[in-house]
N, C-alpha and C positions, 0 to 999 in steps of 0.2 A: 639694180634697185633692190635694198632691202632683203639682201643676201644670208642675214640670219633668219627671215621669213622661208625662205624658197626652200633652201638648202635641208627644212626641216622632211624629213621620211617618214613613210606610212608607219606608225606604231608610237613615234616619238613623241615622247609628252609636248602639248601645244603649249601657246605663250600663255598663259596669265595675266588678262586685264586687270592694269591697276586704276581704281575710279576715287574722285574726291565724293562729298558729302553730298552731293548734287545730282551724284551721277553719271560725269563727266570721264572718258577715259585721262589719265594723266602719266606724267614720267616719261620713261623711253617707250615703255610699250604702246604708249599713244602712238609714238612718232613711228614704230613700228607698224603697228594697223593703220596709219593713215598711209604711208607707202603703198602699204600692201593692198589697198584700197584703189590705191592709182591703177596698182599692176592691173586690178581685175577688172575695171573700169574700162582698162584699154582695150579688153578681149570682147566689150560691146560693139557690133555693128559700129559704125559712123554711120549710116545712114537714114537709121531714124531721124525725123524731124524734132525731138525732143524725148528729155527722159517719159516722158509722160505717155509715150508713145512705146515705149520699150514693152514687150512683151512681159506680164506675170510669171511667165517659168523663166525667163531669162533672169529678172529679179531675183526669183527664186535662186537661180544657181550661180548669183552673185552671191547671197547669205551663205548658202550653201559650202562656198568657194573660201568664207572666212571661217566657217568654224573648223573646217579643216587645218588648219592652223592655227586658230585661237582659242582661250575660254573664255567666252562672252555670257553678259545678263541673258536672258532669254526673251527679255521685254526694248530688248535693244533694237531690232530687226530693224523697225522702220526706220529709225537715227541712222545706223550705219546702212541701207538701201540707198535712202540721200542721199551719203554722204560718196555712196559709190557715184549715186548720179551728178554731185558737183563736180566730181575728180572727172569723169567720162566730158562733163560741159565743157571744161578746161582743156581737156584733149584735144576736143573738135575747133576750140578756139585756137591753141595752138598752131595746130596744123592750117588751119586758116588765116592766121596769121602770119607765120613762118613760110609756109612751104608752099601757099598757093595766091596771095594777094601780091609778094611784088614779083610773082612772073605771070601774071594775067597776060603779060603780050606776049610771050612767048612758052608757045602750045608744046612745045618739043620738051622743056623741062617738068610740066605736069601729066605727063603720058604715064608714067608710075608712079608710087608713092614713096616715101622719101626712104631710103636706103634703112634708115638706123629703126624702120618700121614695116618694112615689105614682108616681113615673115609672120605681124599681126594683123595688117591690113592686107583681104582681099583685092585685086587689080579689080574685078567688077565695081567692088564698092567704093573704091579709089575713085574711079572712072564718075560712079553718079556723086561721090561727094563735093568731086571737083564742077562738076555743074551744076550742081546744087548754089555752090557756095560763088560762083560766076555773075550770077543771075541779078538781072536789075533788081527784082522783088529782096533776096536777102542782104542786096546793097542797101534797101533802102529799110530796111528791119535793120540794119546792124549801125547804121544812122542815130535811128531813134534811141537805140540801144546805149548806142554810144553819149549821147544827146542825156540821157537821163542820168548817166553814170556821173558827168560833171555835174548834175543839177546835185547831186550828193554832199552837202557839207560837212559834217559830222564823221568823217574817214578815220576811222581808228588805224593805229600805228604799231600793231600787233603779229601784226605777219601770220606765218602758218600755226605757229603758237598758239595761237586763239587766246578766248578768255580762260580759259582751264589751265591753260599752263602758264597764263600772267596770274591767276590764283595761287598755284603754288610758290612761284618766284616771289610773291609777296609773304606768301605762309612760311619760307626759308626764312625773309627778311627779319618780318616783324614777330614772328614767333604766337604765342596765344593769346595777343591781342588782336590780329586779323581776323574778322568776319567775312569770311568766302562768299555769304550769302547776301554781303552790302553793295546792292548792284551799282548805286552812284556814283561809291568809292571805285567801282572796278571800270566804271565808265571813266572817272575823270583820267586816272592812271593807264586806259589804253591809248586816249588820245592827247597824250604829251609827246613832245618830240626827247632824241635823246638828250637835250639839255633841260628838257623839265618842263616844257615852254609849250603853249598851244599853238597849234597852226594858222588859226584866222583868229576872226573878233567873234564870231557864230560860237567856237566850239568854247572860246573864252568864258561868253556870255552865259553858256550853257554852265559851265563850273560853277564861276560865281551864283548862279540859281540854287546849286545842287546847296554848295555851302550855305545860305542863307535857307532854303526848308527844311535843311538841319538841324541848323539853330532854334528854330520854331517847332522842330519836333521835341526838342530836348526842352524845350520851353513849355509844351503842353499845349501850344497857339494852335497845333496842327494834329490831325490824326491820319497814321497809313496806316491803311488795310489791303491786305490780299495783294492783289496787281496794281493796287493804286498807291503808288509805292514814292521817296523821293522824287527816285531818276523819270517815275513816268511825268511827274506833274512838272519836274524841269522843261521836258523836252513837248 
């Protein structure tokens, strides 16, 4: 994983975030620090019950852990802290996913942790994650969980890319007539399939909205301000 990251030595000049107009990291070195993000992620306990539960110095020497390799804003901390703790969220679902729900009946394959992870995960913490994650209570938390994820209609089609990097990919395209900061336009264009096409009638509906308080802004019928913007009064 993200081997021009590691590879870097004590003294070596770090990478160089590159951010759009927003603020957003963008280009390779995005996809570099979000990597490098997972790495450090992984080196969190599993056994917390949530980021939120993770210790402040442990936080701390996640930040700590990227500037050793990166040059970052200095107002960035909290955005990438997150972003350590979605990647860490991810982990734990993984592994809970993969390596310990379809051998629940058999005890003899969960006795360690899975090989291509034994040298980041402690056997203690192995040991209480897999009971943790056993247990009728977060069967029934991961239900609901699940439960809400479908109630979601509006799923953009963006991938790890996020919206930062479908900004630039449009900034490549359309050149200086792209507005980076026209959130409606960046909504409609996340949740197209690859033919162009929206997924349901929900996300349909929601375009044709964005298109038509457009219109009436250009018209003068409507005023946005601040956060009350197209995309919010579509949706």
């Amino acid at each position: 994983m993200c081997p021009k990251v590691t590879k870097l030595r004590d003294g070596e000049p770090r990478i160089i975030v590159s951010y759009n107009s927003r603020g957003q990291p963008i280009g390779n070195t995005k996809n570099d620090l979000a990597s490098y993000e997972g790495l450090v992620a992984r080196k969190v306990r599993i056994t917390y019950e949530n980021w939120k539960a993770v210790p402040k110095d442990v936080k701390k020497s996640c930040w700590k852990a990227l500037k050793v390799k990166f040059v970052l804003k200095k107002d960035e901390r909290r955005k990438r802290v997150s972003a350590i703790g979605a990647s860490w969220k991810k982990f734990k679902s993984l592994l809970t996913t993969k390596y310990i729900r379809p051998f629940e009946d058999d005890p003899e394959r969960l006795r360690y942790p899975p090989k291509i992870y034994e040298k980041i995960i402690p056997q203690n913490d192995w040991e209480v994650f897999v009971k943790q994650h056993i247990s009728d209570e977060f069967k029934l938390l991961s239900a609901k969980q699940s439960a809400r994820r479908k109630q979601k209609v509006y799923n953009h089609r963006i991938s790890k890319k996020g919206y930062a990097g479908l900004a630039e990919e449009l900034k490549m395209k359309l050149g200086p007539t792209f507005d980076e900061n026209n959130r409606s336009y960046l909504w409609k264009e996340a949740h197209k399939d690859q033919k162009g096409l929206y997924p349901n009638d929900a996300t349909k509906e929601v375009a044709e909205k964005i298109d038509v308080l457009n219109e009436r802004v250009m018209e003068g019928s409507i005023n946005t301000e601040g956060k009350n913007d197209v995309l919010t009064m579509a949706l």
